[in-house]
Every structure is written in structure tokens, then in C-alpha cells.
C-alpha atoms as one frame of an Amber mdcrd trajectory, in Angstrom:
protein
  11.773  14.776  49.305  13.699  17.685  48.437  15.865  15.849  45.727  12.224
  14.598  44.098  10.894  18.087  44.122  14.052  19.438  42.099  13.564  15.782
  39.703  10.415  16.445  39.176  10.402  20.035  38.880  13.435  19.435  36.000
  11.325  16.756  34.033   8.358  19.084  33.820  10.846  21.787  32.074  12.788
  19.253  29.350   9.054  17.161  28.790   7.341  18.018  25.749   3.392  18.236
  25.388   1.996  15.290  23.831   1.038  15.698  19.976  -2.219  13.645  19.299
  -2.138  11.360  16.282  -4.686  12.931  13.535  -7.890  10.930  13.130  -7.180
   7.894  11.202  -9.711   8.895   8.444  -6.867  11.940   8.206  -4.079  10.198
   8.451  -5.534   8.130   5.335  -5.988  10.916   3.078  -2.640  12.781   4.341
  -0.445   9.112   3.704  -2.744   9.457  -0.191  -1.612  12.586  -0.698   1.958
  12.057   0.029   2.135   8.940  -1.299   0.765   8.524  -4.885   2.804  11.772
  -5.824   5.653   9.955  -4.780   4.871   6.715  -6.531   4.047   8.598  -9.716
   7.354  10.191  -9.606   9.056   7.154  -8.830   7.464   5.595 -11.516   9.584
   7.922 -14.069  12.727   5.922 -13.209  11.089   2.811 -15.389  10.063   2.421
 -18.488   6.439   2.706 -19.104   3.808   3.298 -22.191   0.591   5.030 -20.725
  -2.709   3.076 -21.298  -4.705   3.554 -24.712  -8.303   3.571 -23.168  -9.237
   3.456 -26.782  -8.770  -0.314 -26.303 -11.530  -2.421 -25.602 -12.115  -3.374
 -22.250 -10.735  -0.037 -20.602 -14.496   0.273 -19.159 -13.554  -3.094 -17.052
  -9.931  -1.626 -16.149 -11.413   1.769 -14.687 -13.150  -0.412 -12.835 -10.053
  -2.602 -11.344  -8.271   0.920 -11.262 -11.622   1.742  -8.911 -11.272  -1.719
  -6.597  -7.644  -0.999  -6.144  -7.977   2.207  -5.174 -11.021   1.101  -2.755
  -8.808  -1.995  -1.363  -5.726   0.224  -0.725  -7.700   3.189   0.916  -9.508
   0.317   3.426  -5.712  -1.305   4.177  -4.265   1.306   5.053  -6.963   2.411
   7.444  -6.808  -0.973   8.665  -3.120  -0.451   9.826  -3.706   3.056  10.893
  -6.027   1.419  13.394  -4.246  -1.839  13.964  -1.427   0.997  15.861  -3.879
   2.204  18.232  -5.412  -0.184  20.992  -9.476   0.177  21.328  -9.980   0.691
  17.464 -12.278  -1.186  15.681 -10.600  -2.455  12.291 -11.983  -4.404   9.841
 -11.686  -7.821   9.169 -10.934  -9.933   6.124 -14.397 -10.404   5.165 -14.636
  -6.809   3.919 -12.061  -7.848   1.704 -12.728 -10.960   0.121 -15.669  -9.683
  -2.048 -13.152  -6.815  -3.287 -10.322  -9.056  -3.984 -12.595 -11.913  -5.999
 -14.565  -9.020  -8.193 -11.154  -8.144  -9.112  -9.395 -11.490  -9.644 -12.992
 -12.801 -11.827 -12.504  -9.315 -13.973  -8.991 -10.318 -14.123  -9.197 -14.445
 -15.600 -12.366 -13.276 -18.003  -9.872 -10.640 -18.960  -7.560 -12.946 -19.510
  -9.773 -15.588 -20.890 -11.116 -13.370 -23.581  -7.990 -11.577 -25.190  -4.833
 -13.614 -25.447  -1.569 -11.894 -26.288   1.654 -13.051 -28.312   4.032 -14.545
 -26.467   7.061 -12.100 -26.793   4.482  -9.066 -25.664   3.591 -10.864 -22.782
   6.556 -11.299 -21.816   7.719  -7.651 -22.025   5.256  -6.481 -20.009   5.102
  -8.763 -17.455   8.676  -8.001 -16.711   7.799  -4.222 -16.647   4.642  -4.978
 -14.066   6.761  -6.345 -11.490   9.794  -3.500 -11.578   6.936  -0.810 -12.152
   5.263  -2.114  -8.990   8.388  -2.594  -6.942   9.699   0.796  -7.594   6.700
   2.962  -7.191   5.906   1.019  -3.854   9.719   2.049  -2.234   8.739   5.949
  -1.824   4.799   4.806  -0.509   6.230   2.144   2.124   8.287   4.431   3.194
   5.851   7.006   4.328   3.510   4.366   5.555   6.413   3.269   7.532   7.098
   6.312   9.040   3.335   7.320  10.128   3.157   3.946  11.512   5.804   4.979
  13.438   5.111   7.908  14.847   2.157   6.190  17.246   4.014   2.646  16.986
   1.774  -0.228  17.350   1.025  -3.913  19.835   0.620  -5.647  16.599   3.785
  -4.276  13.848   3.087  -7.789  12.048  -0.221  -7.335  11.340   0.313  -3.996
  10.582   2.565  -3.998   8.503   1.134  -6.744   6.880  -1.848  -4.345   6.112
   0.088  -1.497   5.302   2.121  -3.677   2.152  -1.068  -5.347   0.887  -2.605
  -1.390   0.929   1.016  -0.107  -1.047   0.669  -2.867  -3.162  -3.255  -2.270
  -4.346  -2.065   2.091  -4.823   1.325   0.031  -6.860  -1.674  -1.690  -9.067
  -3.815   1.283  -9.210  -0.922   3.339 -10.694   0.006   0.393 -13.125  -3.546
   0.559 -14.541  -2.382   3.834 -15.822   0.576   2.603 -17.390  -0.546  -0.996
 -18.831  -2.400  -2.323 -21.757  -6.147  -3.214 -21.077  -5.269  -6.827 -22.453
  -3.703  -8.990 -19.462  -1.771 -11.942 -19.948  -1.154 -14.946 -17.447   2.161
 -13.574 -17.146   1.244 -10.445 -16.277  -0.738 -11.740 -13.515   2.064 -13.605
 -12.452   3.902 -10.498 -12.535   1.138  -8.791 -10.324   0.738 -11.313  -7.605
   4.895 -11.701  -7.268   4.858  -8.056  -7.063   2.337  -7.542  -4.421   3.942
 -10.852  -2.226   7.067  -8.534  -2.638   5.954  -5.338  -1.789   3.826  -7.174
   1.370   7.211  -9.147   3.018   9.368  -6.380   2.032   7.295  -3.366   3.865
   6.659  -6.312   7.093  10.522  -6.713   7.202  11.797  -3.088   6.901   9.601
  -1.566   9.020   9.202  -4.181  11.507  12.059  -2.611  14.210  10.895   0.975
  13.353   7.233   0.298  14.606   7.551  -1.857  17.077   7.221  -1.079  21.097
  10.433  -0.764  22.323  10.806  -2.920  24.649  11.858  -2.009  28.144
């Protein structure tokens, strides 16, 4: 009994307290502020024209610019919550009516202004590397809040933290992107975003996982 007393009595000196995660409503607008700094910056390593929202249609971009925003914010909460058991996350059905408002503003955008082929094709290149390099510094930090508190489900959340980097990716694009939009762009877009979703599951995968025992 003696030799557990002096165990025990050692743990209780080298144990530190406990830090509670912040409220994932915090943690939200903490990983924001962090990370669209950092994506901004990031996004002065490629070349980029800033949008003329003298163009026609910049009402309907603002508006993308707003569901992006939206979709990321929600995403990101969902894998904030997704890495604590008991939370109550949201499910895909929140989603869908997001994602179609923006993919029908996206084809009538499309469908209404069509661009010369060499343009399109300059940009579209430009919308996947912008994407793809603002995202590195934002999946990052999601990767390392998710694993501070680690999570049951690191697919899933993972999975939900990309998909959120990749609508703040878009969000910062629609600063930095004609308000015409090609079918290559949106080629561009959805590559990008597939990207930015299997690249955040497989580099963070080991980091916020259990470990096992």
C-alpha cells in the first residue's frame, strides 16, 4: 500500500489540470479568425486580379460569396462537434438547400455569359492553384484544433472540416475572380474542393485520431 501511496502521491505532482475545449460556437470564430488571414496571405504567393464588381452580375456573386461563407461557418461547426461525443451536429439536409442555391446561381451564371475560350482557360487554371494554396495554411489550423480534443469519428471529421476549408477557399476566390464563370472554371472549383476535402481527410487523419491503446 505504501508503494501506491508514494505512485499516487507522484502522479498527482507531474499531472496537469485539464484545459476545457472552448465552446464550439468559439472555437468557430477563433479557427475564422486565424484562418482567413492566413488564406489571404497565402493567397499572395499566386497570381490573382481582384474582382471588378462593376461587372454585371456581382449582385449574384456577393451572394455565392454569402452561401460560402454560410456553408463553411456550418462545416466547420459540424467537425468541431463531430470531436466531442453527446453533440448534436447537423446533418446533410441543412446542406443540400445551400449547396443547390449555389450550384443553380452557378449554371444560370454560366448559361447567361459565355467567355472566350483562351480566358477560360486562364482562369480556370488560376481557380484551382488559388484554392489549393489558400486552403494549406486553413487545413492546417483546422487540423490542429481538431486535434487538440481528438475525435471517435476523424473520417467524418475531417471530411467536414475540408468541405468547410474548401467553401472559406471559394469565398476568398470570389474576391479574386471575374463575375462571369465558365464551365471550366467550375471544373476548376469542384476539382479544387475534391482536393482540398481528400487532402485535409488524409493529412490529418493520424493527428486526430484516438490513439489507440
Amino acid at each position: 500500500m505504501a508503494d501506491h501511496d508514494l505512485f499516487i502521491e507522484q502522479l498527482s505532482r507531474t499531472i496537469e489540470p485539464v484545459k476545457r475545449p472552448w465552446q464550439p460556437g468559439w472555437r468557430v470564430v477563433a479557427w475564422i479568425v486565424m484562418a482567413l488571414p492566413c488564406g489571404a496571405l497565402a493567397s499572395l504567393l499566386v497570381h490573382r486580379t481582384f474582382t471588378d464588381w462593376s461587372q454585371t452580375g456581382a449582385a449574384w456573386v456577393i451572394f455565392q460569396l454569402f452561401l460560402t461563407f454560410l456553408t463553411g461557418t456550418l462545416a466547420i461547426r459540424n467537425a468541431f462537434l463531430l470531436s466531442i461525443a453527446g453533440q448534436q451536429y447537423l446533418s446533410w439536409k441543412w446542406f443540400a438547400p445551400l449547396v443547390s442555391l449555389w450550384l443553380v446561381i452557378t449554371f444560370t451564371n454560366m448559361r447567361l455569359h459565355h467567355l472566350p475560350p483562351v480566358q477560360g482557360n486562364e482562369v480556370g487554371t488560376n481557380c484551382y492553384l488559388f484554392m489549393v494554396v489558400v486552403s494549406v495554411p486553413m487545413m492546417a489550423i483546422v487540423i490542429g484544433y481538431l486535434r487538440r480534443t481528438r475525435t471517435l469519428f476523424p473520417a467524418r471529421s475531417l471530411a467536414a472540416a475540408g468541405a468547410g476549408v474548401a467553401c472559406m477557399a471559394l469565398t476568398l476566390l470570389a474576391l479574386c475572380h471575374p463575375t462571369h464563370v465558365s464551365a471550366l472554371d467550375f471544373l476548376m472549383h469542384i476539382s479544387a474542393t475534391a482536393t482540398i476535402v481528400l487532402g485535409t481527410m488524409a493529412l490529418g487523419y493520424k493527428w486526430v485520431s484516438l490513439p489507440r491503446p
